[in-house]
Each structure stands twice: as C-alpha cells, then as structure tokens.
N, C-alpha and C positions, 0 to 999 in steps of 0.2 A: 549984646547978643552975638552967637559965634556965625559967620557963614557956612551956608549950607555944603560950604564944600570941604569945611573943615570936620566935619562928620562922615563916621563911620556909615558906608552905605550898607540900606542894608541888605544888599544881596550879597558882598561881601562880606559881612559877617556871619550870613548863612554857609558859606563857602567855607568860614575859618573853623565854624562847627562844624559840619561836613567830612571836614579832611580830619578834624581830631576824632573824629567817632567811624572812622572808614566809610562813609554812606556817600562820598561824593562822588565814588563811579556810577551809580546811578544818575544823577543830576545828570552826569553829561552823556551818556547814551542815546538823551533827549536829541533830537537832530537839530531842533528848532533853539536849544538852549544857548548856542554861541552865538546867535543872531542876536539873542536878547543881552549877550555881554557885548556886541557890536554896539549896540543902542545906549550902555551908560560910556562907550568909549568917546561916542562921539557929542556927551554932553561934554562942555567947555568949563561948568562950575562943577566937574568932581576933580578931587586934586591929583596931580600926577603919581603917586605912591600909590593911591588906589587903586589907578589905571595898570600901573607896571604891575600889581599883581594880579588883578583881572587876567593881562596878559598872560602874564607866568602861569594861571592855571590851566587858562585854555591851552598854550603851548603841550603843557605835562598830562592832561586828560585829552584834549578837544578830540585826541583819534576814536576815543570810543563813540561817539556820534556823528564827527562827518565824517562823508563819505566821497565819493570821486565825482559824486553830482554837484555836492555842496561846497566842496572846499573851494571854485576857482570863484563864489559871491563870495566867502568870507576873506579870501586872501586880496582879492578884489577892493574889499568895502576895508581892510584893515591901510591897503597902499594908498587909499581915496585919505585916510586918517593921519595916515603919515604924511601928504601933501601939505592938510591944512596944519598940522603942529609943526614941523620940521623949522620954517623961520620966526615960530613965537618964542621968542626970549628961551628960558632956560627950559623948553622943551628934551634936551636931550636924556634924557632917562626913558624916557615913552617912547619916541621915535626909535631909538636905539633896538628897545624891546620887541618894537613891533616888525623892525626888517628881524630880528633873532626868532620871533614865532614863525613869521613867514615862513625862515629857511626851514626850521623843525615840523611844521607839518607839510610841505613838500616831500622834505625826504620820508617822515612817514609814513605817506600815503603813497611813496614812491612816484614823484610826477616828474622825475628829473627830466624827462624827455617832451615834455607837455610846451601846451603854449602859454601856459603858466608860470611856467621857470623858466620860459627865455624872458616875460616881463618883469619877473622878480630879478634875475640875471642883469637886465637892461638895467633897473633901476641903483640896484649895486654898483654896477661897473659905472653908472653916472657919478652916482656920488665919489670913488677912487679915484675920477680921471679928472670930475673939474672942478675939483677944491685941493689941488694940490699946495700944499706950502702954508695952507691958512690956519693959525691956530687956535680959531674959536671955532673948527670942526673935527677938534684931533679925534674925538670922542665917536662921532659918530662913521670916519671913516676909520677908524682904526675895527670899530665894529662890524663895517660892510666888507671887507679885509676879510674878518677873521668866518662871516659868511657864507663866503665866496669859496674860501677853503675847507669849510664843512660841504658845503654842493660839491666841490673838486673832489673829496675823498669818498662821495656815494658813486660820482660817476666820472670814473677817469676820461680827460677830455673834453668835458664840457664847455671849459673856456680857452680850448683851444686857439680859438680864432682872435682871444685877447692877449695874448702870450706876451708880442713884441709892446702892446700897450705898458703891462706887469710890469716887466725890467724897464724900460724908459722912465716910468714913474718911481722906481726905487733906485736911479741912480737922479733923478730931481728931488728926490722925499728929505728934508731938513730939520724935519721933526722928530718929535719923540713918536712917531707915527713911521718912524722907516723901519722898525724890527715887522712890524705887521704886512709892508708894504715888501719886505726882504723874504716873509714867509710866505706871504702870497707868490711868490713869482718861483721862488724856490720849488712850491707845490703844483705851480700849474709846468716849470720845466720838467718836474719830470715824471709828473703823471702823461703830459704829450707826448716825452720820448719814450714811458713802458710803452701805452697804445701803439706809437706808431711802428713799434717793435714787435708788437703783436701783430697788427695789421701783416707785418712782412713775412711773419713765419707760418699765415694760415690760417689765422684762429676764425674769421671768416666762413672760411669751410667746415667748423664744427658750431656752427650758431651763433655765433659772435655776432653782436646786433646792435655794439654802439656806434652812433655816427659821428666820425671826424669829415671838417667839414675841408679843411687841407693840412697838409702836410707842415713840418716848420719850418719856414719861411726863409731862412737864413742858413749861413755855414755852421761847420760842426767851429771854427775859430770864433764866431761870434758868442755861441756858446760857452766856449771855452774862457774869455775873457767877462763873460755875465758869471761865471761859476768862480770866478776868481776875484771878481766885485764884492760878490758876496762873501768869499772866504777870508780874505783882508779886513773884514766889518766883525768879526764874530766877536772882539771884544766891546762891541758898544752892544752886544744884545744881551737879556736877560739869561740867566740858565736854562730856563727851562726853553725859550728861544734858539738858544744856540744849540740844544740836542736835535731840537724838531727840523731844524734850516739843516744839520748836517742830517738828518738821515733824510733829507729828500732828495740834499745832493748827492749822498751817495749810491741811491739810487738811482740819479741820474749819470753819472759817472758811468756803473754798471752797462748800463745801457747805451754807451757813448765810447767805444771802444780810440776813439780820437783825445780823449781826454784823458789824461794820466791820474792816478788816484797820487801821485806826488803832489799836488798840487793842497794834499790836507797835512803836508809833512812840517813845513813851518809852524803852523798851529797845532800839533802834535807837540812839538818837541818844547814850545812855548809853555805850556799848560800840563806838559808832565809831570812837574813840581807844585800844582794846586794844589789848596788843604778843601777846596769845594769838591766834595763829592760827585754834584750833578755834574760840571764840567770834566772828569777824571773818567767816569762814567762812558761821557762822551767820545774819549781818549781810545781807550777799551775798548769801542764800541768800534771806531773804526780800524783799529784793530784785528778785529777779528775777520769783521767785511772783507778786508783786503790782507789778509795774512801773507805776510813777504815781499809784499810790493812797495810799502813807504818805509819801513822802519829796517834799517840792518839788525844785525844780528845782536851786536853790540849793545843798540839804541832796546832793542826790545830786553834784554836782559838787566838795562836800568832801570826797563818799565815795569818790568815783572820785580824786580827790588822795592820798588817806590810803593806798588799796588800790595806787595805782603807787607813794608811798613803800619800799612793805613789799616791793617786787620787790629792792627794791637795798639794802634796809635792812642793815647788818654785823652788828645784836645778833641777826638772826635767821638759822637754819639752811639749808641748802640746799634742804632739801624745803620747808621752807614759802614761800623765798624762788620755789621753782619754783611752789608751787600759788596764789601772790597771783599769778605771771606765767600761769600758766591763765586767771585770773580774769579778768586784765586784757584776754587775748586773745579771750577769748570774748565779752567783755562787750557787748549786744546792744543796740540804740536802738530800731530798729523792725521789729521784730517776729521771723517763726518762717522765713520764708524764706531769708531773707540779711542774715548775719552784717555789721552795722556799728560799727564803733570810735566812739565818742563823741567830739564834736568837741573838747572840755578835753582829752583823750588826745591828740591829734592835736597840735594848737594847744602845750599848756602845758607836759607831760609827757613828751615823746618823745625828747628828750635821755635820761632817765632809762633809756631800755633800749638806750641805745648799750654793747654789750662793753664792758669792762676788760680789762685783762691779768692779775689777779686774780681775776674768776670763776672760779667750778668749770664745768668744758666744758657739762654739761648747761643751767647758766642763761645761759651763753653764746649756746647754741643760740636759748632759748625766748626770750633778749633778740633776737635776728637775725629773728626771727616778730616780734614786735612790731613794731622798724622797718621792717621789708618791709611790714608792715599799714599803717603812720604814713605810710609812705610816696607821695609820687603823682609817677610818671615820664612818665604819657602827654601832658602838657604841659611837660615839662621839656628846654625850647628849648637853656638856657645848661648841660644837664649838672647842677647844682647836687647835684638827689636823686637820683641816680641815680651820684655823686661820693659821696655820704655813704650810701648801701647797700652801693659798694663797699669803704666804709674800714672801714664796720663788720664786713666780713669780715676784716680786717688782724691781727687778736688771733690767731684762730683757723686763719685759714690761716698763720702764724707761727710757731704749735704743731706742725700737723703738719708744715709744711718743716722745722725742726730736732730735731725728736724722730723721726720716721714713726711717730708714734703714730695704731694701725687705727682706736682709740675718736675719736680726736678729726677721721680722717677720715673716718671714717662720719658723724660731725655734721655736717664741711663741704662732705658733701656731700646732707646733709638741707636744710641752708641753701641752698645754690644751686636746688635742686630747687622747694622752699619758696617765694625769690622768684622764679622764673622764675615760676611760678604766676601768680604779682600783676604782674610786671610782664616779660611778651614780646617788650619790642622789640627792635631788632635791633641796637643796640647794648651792652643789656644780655647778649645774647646771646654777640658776638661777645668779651665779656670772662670769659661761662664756658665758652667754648672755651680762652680764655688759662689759665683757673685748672687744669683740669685738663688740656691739655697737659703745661702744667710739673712736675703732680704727678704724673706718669707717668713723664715724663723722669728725673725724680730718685726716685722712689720702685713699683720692676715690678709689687710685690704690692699695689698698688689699682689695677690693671686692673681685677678683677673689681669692685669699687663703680665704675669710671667707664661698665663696661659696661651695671650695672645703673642707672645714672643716666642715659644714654644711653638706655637702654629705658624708664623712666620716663617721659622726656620725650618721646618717641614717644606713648607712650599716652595722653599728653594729646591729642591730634589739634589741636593750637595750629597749626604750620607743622613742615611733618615737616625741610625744608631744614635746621632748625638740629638735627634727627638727624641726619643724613647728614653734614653739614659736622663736624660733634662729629666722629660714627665714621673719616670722611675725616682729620683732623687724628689723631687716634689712630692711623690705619693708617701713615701718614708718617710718626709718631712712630718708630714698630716696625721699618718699611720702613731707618731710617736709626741704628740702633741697631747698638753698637761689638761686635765678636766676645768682648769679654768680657762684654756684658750679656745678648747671646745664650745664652752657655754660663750666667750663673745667672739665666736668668728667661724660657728659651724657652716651658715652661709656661704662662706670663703673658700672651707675646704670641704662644701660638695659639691665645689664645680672640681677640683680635683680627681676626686674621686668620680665623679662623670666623665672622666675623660679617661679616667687609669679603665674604669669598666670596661670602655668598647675597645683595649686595646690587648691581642694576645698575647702578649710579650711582657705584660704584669700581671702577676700570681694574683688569682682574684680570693682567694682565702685571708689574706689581712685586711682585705677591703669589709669582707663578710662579718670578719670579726669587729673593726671598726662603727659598721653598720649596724649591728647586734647592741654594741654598749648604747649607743647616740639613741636608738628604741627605748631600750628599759630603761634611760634616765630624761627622757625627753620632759617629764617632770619641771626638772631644773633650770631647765629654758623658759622662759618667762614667756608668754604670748606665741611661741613658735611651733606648737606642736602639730597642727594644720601644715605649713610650710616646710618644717621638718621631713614630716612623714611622706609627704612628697617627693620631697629630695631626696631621701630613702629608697621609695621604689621607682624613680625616673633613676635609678643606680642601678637596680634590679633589674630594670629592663633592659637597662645596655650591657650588662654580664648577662643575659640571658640571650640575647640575641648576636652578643660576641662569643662568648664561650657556651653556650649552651646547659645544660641542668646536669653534663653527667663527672665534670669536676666536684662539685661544691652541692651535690642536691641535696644531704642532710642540713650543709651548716643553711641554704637558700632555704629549705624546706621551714628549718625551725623559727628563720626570723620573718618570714610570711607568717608563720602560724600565729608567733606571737602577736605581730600587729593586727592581726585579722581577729586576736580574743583580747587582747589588754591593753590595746594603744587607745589613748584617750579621746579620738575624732571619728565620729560614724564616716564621714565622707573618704579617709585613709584607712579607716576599717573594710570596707567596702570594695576598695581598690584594691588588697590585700587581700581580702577572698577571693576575687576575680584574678589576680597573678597567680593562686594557691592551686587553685583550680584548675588552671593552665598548665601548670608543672607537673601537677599531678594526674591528670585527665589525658595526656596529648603526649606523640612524640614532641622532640626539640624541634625538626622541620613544621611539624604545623601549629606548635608553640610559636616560633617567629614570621611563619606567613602572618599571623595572624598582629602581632605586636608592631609588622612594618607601617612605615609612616609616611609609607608612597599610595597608601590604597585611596581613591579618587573621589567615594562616594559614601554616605554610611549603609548603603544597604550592601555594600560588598561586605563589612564589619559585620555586619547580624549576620548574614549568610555564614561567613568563617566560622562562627559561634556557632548556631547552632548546628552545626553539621559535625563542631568538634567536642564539644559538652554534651552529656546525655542529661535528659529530661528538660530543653532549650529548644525543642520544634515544635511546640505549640506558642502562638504568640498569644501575650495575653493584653487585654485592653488595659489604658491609662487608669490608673485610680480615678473614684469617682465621689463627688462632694455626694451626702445624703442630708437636703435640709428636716429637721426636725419640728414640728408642731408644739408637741409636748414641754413645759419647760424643763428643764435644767437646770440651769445657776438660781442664787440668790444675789445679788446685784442691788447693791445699796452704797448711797453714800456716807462718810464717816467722818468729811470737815472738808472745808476748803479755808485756805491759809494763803496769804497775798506771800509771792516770791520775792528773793531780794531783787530790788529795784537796780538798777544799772543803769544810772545818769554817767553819762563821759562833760563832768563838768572843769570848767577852767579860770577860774575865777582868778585874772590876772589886774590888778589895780589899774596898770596901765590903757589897758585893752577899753576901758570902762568912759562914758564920760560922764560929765556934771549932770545931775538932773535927779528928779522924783522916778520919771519915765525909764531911768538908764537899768536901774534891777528888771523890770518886769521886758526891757527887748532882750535880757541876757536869758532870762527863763524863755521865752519864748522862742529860742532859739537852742536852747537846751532840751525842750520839749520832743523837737524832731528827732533826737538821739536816746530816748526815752524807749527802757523798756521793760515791761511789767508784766508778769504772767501769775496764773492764779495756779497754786498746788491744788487739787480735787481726788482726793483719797476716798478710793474705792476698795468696797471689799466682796472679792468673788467667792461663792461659797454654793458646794454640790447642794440641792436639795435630797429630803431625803424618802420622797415619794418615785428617783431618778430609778431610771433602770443601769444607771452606770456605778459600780462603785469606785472608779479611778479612771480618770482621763490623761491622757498626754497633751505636751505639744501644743498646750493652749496659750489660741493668739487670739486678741479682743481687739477689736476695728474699730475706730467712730465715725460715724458718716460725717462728711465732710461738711459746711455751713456758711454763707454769705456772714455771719459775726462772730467766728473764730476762725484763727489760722487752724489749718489741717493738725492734728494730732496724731501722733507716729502712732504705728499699732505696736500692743502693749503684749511681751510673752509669758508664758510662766509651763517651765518645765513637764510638773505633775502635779496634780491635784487631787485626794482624796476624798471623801465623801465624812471623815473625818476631823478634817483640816478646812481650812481657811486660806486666802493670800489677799495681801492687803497690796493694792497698785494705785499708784500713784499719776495722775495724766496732769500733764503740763499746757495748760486753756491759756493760750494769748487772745483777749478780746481785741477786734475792731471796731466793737460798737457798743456802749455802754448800753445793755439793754439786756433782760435775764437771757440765761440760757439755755437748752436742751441739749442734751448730749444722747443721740441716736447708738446704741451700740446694739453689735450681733457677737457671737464668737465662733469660731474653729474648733476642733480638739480633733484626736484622734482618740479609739479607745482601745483597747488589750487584744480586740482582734484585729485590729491594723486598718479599720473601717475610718474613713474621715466623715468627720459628720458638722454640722453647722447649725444654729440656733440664735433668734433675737431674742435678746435679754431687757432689764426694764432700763427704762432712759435714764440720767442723774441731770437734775437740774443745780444751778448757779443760780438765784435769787437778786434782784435787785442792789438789796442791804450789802450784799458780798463784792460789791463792786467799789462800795463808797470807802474812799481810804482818806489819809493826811495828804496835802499838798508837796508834793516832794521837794523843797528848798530847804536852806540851811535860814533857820531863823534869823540868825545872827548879819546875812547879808540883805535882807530886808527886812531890816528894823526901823527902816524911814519910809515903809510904804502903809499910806493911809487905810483905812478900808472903803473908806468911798471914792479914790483912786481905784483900788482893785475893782470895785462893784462897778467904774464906766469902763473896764477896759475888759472884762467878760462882758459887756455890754456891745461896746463898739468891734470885740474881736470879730474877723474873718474868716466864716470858714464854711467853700462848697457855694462861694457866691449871697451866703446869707450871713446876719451879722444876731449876737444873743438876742436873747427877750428876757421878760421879766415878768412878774406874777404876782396876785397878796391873797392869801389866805386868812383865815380869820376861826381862832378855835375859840370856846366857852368851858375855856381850865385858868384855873386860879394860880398866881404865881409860884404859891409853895410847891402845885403838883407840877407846873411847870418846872421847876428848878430838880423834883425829883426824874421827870424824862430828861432831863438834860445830864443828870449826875449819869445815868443809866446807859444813855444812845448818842447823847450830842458832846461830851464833854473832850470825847479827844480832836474834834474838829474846831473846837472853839478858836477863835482868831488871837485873840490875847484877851486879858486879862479886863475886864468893864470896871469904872470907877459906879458908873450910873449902873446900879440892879435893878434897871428897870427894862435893858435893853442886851440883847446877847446879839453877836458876830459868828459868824461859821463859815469857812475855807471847807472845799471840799472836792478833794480830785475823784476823777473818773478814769480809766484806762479807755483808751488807749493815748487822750490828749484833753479831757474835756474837764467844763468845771461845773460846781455847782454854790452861788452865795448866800447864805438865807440870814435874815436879819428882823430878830424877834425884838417886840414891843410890848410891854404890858399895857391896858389901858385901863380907865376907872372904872370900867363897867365888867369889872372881875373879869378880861379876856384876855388873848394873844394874839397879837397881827403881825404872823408870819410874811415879811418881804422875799419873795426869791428872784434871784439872778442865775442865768446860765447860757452859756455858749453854743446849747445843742439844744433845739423847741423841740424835738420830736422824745425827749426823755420828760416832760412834765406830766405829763400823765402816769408818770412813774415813780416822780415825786412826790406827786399829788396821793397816790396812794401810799407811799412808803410813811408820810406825814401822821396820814390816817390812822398808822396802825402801829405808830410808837406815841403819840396823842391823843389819847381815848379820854 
C-alpha cells in the first residue's frame, strides 16, 4: 500500500484543473483560501513537490485575496514553516520556496517599508551571514542572496545598513555560492550610492520618502578596492552573472566620481575576442556607459571590427548574429541626439552587411539597415550607391518573386520603407515604385503591405508626390488586370480602388469604368456578390465625397442605377437606391454632410434624411407580425429516414486487450462519439380555401423540446398555391421516446404584409427510432448473446442500472416466424441453430439499447424475454410488441 504522502492531494489536483481551465482566479480571491493552503503546508506526511507547488501558486495568485490585514499571518505562519523544515534532512526545495514567496508577495503588496520586511530582511540576512563557507547550504543561501536583491531592486536602500556585512562576506564566500554573494553586494553598493546621491541633490524636497538609516560608512578608497575585488572575479562568474555585477558597478562608478571607469579596461580588452555573445554584449555595454573614457581611439576601432565580424560570423546563431547587427546599427559617435555610424563602419566594414542568399530573412533585413545607414546617395552624381542599395535588395526580393513568401515580403517591404527614410531622392524613389508594381502584378495578396507602405511613406511628410505617384501606379496596375485575376483577388484590388477614390489626384473615370465591369459580371465570382457589391459602393462613397457628382455623374449615375435594378442581393440593391437617391435628389454639399462618418448619433442621420429626400418626413412605424386564426398550409409528413451514422471509430489491435469483455469497453466508449440524426421530410403545401395565392419569404420554426436538439428554422423562397416544397428537418433525439414536433410559420404576402400562423404538428413514432446496433460484425464475433443481455443489464446510466421484463403472446410459431420475416428480421442477432428461439439487438438513439429473446413453447405460445438499459422506454415496448404481434 503507497503512503499517503505519495498521493496526489486533492486540493492540488483541484488547483491543476483550475489553472487548465482559467477558473483559479476565483479560488484565490477567497481571503480565507491561503490559510487553508497554510494548513496542508504544515502537515509533515505531504511530500515536498507537493508543498513547492502549493507554494508557487500562492506566490503567482495569493495577491488576489490577501490583502494588507492578511498578509503579515500568512507570511508570519509560512516563516513559523520554514523554522520547523529548514534542518530536516533534504528539506531544501520548500524552505527555499517559502523565503522566494515571502519576498514575492511583500513586493506585491508593496510592504517594503513594513515591520514585515525588516523580519523577512532579518531572517535573510541571518541565513547570508552565519552559514558562510558551508556546503550543505549552498542552496539555500545562494537563494536568500538572490532575495535580498529582488527586496534591493523594489526599494533602493533597504539594506543599506548591511552593506559592509555584503562585501566582507564575498571576500570570505569559497563557494560556488560567491557569484550570488558578488551580486548581492554589487546591488546593494550601488543602489546606497544612487540614494545617497539623491539624498544630496534634494529629492527630499519633492516627496522623496525612502529612509536611509546612514550614510556609507567608509571611504570612497574602500570602495574603490571592494569594486576591484569584484572586477578581477568576473571570470569565475556565469554570463549572465557577469552582465548583472557589471551593470551594477557601473552604476556605481557613475555615481562615484572618485572611482575611475578604467578600472573595467582590463576586462574589456580581455574579453574582446569572445565568440560568447552574452559576455561581448557586456563589452558594448560598457562601452557605450562610458564612451571615451576606458578604450582609445585605437582599442575602440578593433572593437567596432570584432563586433561587425560577429554580424556575419557562421559558428554563431541567428539571434546573436541579429543582436551584434543591433549593436552595430545603433552604435553612436556623438552623442544622444542623432544616431551616427562610425566612420571604420562606413569606410572598412560595409561590404560585410551586404545580403547573401543564405542568410535567414530576419538578418537579411537587419543587413539592408546597415547598408542604407553605410550608405550616401545625396552626392551620388554616377549612380554608384544608390546601384549597390539597390543590389542589395536582390536576395531578398528573389525570395519573395519565386516563393510569395508574406514573411519575407513584409521584410522587403520594411527594407524599402527603411531606405526611403535615409535616402528620398527621386530616383531612388522612382525604383520603389518599380519593386512594388511588379510585386503586385504577380503576386494580389500583398496589396494590403503595398497599401500600408504607401501610407507609411505618406506619414513621413518627405514629398507626398511619390504617395500618389506609388498609389497612381497601383491603381493602373488594377485598372489593367486579366478577368481571371479579377475573379481570384477582386478583394485585393478594392482596397486599391478605395484608396485611389478618396484621392483628387487620380482621374476617377477608370475607377467608374473598372467598377461598371466587376457589377455586370459579378455573376462569376462565386459566393461574393453580397461582399462585392459593397466593395462597390464603400468606392462610390469615397468618389462621392472626394470628387463630388459633377465629374463622373453619368458614368456614377448609370452604375447606381444598374445595381439598384439588376445586381443580384436585395441588401446592395437597397444601398444603391439610397446612394441613387442622393445624387440625384441633393446638391454635392448636402450629399456629403450627410455620407460623413463623424456624425455621433443616428438620430442626426434620420434628420439629414429627411430634410434632404422629399416624401421622408413622415416617420412611419416598424412592420408588424399579423398572427393569423384561419389555416394556411397543408403540413404533413412524407417519411422519416435514419441519417448516416457518424461513429469516429479506431479499431487499433494494439490499443485492445485479451478478453470477451474487451469488444463491448471499445463500443462503449465509441458510444459517446456517436451521432445519429433522423431525416423527417415534410411537405408544405398552400391550401386551397387560403385567401393567399402566393407567399414569400417563408420561414417554418419548431418549438424547441427537452427530447430533441433545437432544429434550425427551415426557409423557402416562394410558394404558390399551385406548388408544393418538400423540407427536410434534421431531428437529433436525446431521448428514445416518440415525438411531436410543434411547428408555426412566417411568410410575407404581395402586399409586403408579414403575417404568422400554427400549422399541424409532425410526429416521429416509436418504431422510427429502432434501428441496427451500430458495430462492424466482424469485430464482435466472439461476443456471446447472454454476455451482451448482462451487460445492458448491469450498464450505468443516470445512477440506475437496465431491467428486464417477459412477455407472453398466444401466436403460433409459423405466424410467429411471419412477424419476424416482416418487423424483426433486420435486428436479428445472428443466425439460430435451435428454431425454436430468436435473439434481437436493438439500438436506440441517442445511446440506449433494447434485447429481446423469443421462445416457443408447447402450448402453441411465445415468451418474449426483454432487456434494456433505459426502464422508462418499456411501456413503449410493451406496446410497440402489441402491435407487430396481433
């Protein structure tokens, strides 16, 4: 038997569902509910894995329900927890966790200034100061360490008072415990020296409200030699170590105008030659801090060599190859203004961020930034640079012409965007109107990036001419495109044409005329003639409210007209009257007051209207349902027919094991993916005592029913008094049991009257339910039938389990044998040696069963056995029995 502690608890299991299904911000909003995860922390038989994730959620939630009453009992009862685990054997995973929540909901709930977080403080600083050197606590101090410096980064200061403890201990620390004990003190020197630098300039006087408790203690030389400790150590620390220690020292530095920033020149020059990113990184980093002060002129022009190697270097990765290309882009000569390239970059190095055709697209890109920076076009008389920015687009627009890859033309058109930036003249120009022409021409779905790249360069307020000229070549691009690029990428090019509309500076007559064709063949768009026709007049409206009606108002006038009488969607019919109307009814001025798309309410929209339309100032009420008494339809049923079945079955050998039992857990498991719906073919037909001879618009409802799923309402165009429509309703039972189907209908009739009327109901009968057992013969061919009959027997279902029944009829076996050729013979189970006894399978939708197992006896009778999984259907057997055995 397992111990109870090796078991899943289960309030953590509740947790693990919780967080998969989002619902466990609730759990903890509870105030009361961290107390109750205090209560399995401090049982001794739950195993430590359990507890650390206890902890870790309260950590990651607990702020949503404690609060500033609550948190000093629960940080409280967690440091009472950390007392009694701290020296049981391999406690360190829990203890660990439990000072890491601590520190996390302190800062949280912001207590840093509390009497809370000097006892959390105290208990840190104990464990730092008096387990130095030990190595069965490297774990746990190296965690109260790294604590201490999450407190030190919410509140500068805070351990101020333990500063000279910090360094004392990380020039005794002999473990692998001294990067932590090196970053700890690194952190708290020169979070003391910002503060006390604040303190001196005043901050005080604008609300400054942290308390230092003294000043530090020592000369600026002792310092001096604790920053030099440290900076002689930075090879025994990790990378990501040695960036964090140096940027705390050099903000200490900063701040320490007695301290030279030479003093990071050795390890500078040391570590220039890295192929480690992180530490190179580092290099750069102080760098920049101290621009001119550690590195000559010299030294820094091997560094900017070393740092443009590493862009195109092959032993290195993509990202780091991208972040030396960062480096190199940003890399600054004089000063905070404005960004200059170094002239070694320029001059020596600028071949090196010419593309390949082997970069990855991203360093492709961030190579194209480089050259466009390296670059100088405004004196480039002979072409020359302005030749070799455009070749270095060649890789990359290569990619997307033979691929139409979207990723690699979004980059090229970050790149063009990019140089256009650096360099606007106008023949650089006049050649990214060439690139994305052609990427139009051959490829519809980057419209939308040339559109966006076109609005880009607008925004720059550079020379708007080369927007317009852009959008002008785009719209001629469109204007002159083949009736098959039309029908797959009209989408595409009326965002063009939305944009050439509202613009004066393209001749809206090719638009008009473009717009004309796309109406009268809208046909041959498959499914798009709703969205078309849209597209259509949201074009109409921006020529109408850019150029107004008195250019274009024949060719405007005629393709309103047409869609308003022959386009194939009432709803763009409609909208097409109503722009027709407008044009024709109204100047241009209150044409466009009215089409703006700043108006704030709809009752300013009616107002416009009817003050600008004549016969629009009476309002008139919503349509209104008229229900009807009298009948209407003929409404009758005309079959119902079982749907294909739709098992998701997987019948894998493997998956299977040994057993009689093994078929019937596979069906029963297959059951729950089981889906069966009945066809019920109805036919609606006008009577002919109606006073209607033709309706529209006829929609037929079924009220809804606790034993079938909802049924979609059923339409039909028009219906004559003539005619007939046969509809079809798709019935998913969830309950074996007959059914009613409640229906009413809708219609409109010829005088645009809606009216409504209940029609007769359509029942589903009992018999229409019983079907074949849905399995493949062939994979239970070893199952018994008096197996099957205990296991509808013993099935589960709703807390109750089948029953069973015996009937008893006085019919003789021969007429017996004729109800069976008639009603029972496709349920039959297999095949009977003994003709004296029949077997029957019998499924029900939506899961249920039904067994029934006939006997002849001597006394010229039948003794029907039945079995079933659902008791509340035998009264429905009982009678279904009755009336196929007369």
């Amino acid at each position: 038997m397992s111990k109870p502690g090796n078991e899943i608890h289960p309030l953590l299991r509740e947790i693990r569902d919780e967080r998969t299904s989002g619902k466990i911000y609730k759990r903890f909003e509870d105030d009361y509910y961290a107390l109750d995860l205090l209560k399995i922390l401090y049982d001794d038989t739950v195993e430590n894995s359990i507890k650390v994730e206890l902890l870790i959620n309260l950590e990651e939630y607990g702020l949503l329900g404690i609060t500033e009453d609550s948190i000093d009992q629960i940080v409280t009862s967690l440091l009472d927890i950390y007392h009694q685990c701290v020296d049981k054997g391999d406690n360190w995973p829990v203890v660990c966790q439990i000072l890491i929540t601590c520190t996390s909901l302190i800062v949280q709930l912001e207590q840093q200034l509390s009497d809370l977080c000097k006892a959390v403080v105290k208990e840190l600083v104990s464990i730092v100061t008096s387990r130095v050197n030990q190595p069965d606590s490297h774990r746990l101090r190296s965690c109260a360490c790294q604590c201490l410096i999450h407190l030190e980064d919410f509140e500068p200061g805070l351990l101020v008072n333990h500063c000279d403890d910090f360094c004392q201990l990380a020039r005794q620390e002999r473990t692998e415990v001294f990067q932590a004990y090196a970053l700890l003190s690194a952190k708290v020197l020169s979070s003391t020296a910002s503060v006390s630098g604040e303190k001196n300039i005043g901050l005080l006087q604008q609300g400054y409200q942290k308390t230092v408790q003294k000043q530090i203690s020592y000369e600026p030389q002792d310092v001096r030699q604790m920053v030099a400790y440290l900076v002689e150590n930075l090879p025994v620390y990790t990378r990501s170590g040695t960036f964090r220690i140096v940027e705390s020292l050099s903000s200490l530095v900063k701040c320490m105008p007695e301290i030279s920033p030479m003093i990071f020149k050795p390890p500078m020059l040391h570590q220039m030659s890295t192929m480690s990113c992180v530490i190179f990184h580092t290099v750069l980093y102080l760098q920049r801090e101290f621009k001119g002060e550690i590195l000559s002129q010299q030294e820094e022009v091997d560094l900017i060599q070393r740092l443009c190697n590493m862009t195109d270097h092959p032993s290195l990765n993509q990202l780091h190859r991208l972040l030396a290309s960062q480096w190199a882009h940003m890399y600054q000569v004089d000063g905070k203004e404005k960004v200059v390239i170094h002239d070694s970059i320029k001059q020596k190095h600028r071949l090196i961020f010419y593309p390949s055709v082997f970069d990855p697209i991203d360093c492709q890109l961030r190579k194209l930034y480089m050259t466009a920076v390296c670059g100088e076009t405004s004196h480039d008389i002979d072409g020359v640079e302005t030749s070799i920015l455009l070749g270095s687009l060649g890789c990359l627009h290569k990619l997307v012409w033979h691929t139409g890859s979207g990723l690699a033309a979004r980059c090229l058109f970050k790149a063009l965007y990019f140089i256009y930036t650096y360099h606007n003249n106008k023949s650089f120009s006049k050649d990214i109107q060439r690139f994305v022409r052609g990427l139009i021409s051959e490829f519809a779905h980057f419209i939308p990036h040339s559109i966006d790249f076109a609005d880009s360069i607008n925004s720059l307020g550079i020379d708007r001419q080369v927007y317009v000229d852009t959008l002008s070549l785009l719209h001629q691009q469109v204007v002159m495109a083949t009736e098959e690029q039309i029908c797959s990428s009209f989408q595409f090019y009326l965002e063009i044409m939305k944009k050439a509309g509202a613009h004066k500076e393209i001749d809206p007559k090719p638009t008009l005329k473009f717009l004309t064709y796309l109406a009268e063949n809208a046909d041959i768009i498959e499914d798009s003639s709703w969205k078309l026709g849209h597209g259509i007049l949201d074009i109409c409206r921006n020529m109408i409210m850019c150029h107004g009606t008195h250019i274009c108002f024949l060719e405007l006038g005629d393709l309103l007209y047409y869609m308003m009488t022959c386009y194939n969607d009432t709803d763009v019919q409609d909208k097409a009257r109503f722009y027709y109307a407008l044009i024709t009814g109204a100047t241009d001025k209150k044409v466009q007051s009215v089409l703006k798309t700043s108006l704030s309410d709809v009752e300013s929209m009616t107002e416009a209207i009817t003050s600008l339309l004549p016969g629009t100032t009476n309002k008139v009420s919503l349509a209104k349902i008229i229900p009807l008494d009298a009948p209407v339809f003929y409404w009758q049923r005309i079959s119902v027919d079982t749907a294909t079945q739709k098992l998701k079955t997987k019948h894998a050998e493997d998956n299977r094991t040994d057993g009689i039992e093994s078929p019937l857990l596979q069906y029963e498991e297959e059951l729950k993916n089981l889906q069966v719906s009945l066809d019920l073919k109805g036919r609606l037909k006008l009577r002919e005592d109606s006073k209607f001879s033709k309706v529209h618009a006829v929609s037929i409802h079924v009220e809804a029913s606790q034993t079938f799923q909802p049924i979609p309402n059923r339409h039909i165009a028009c219906l004559t008094d003539s005619g007939y429509q046969d509809v079809v309703l798709k019935v998913v039972p969830k309950l074996p049991l007959p059914l009613s189907l409640s229906c009413s209908v809708e219609f409109s009739s010829d005088s645009k009257q809606t009216y409504s009327t209940v029609i007769d109901p359509l029942y589903v009968e009992f018999s229409h339910l019983l079907m074949k057992l849905p399995w493949e013969p062939s994979d239970f061919k070893n199952i018994k039938f008096s197996t099957l009959w205990d296991w509808v027997l013993n099935r589960k279902i709703e807390d109750r389990v089948g029953v069973e029944s015996v009937k008893l009829f006085s019919i003789s076996v021969e007429k017996f044998k004729q109800v069976h050729d008639k009603h029972l013979s496709q349920f039959l189970f297999e095949e009977q040696k003994d003709l004296s006894e029949w077997c029957y399978t019998i499924f029900l939708p939506p899961c249920y069963h039904i067994l029934l197992k006939c006997r002849s006896t001597a006394s010229d009778s039948i003794v029907v056995s039945i079995a079933t999984d659902l008791w509340t259907i035998l009264s429905h057997i009982d009678t279904y029995l009755d009336d196929i055995i007369k």
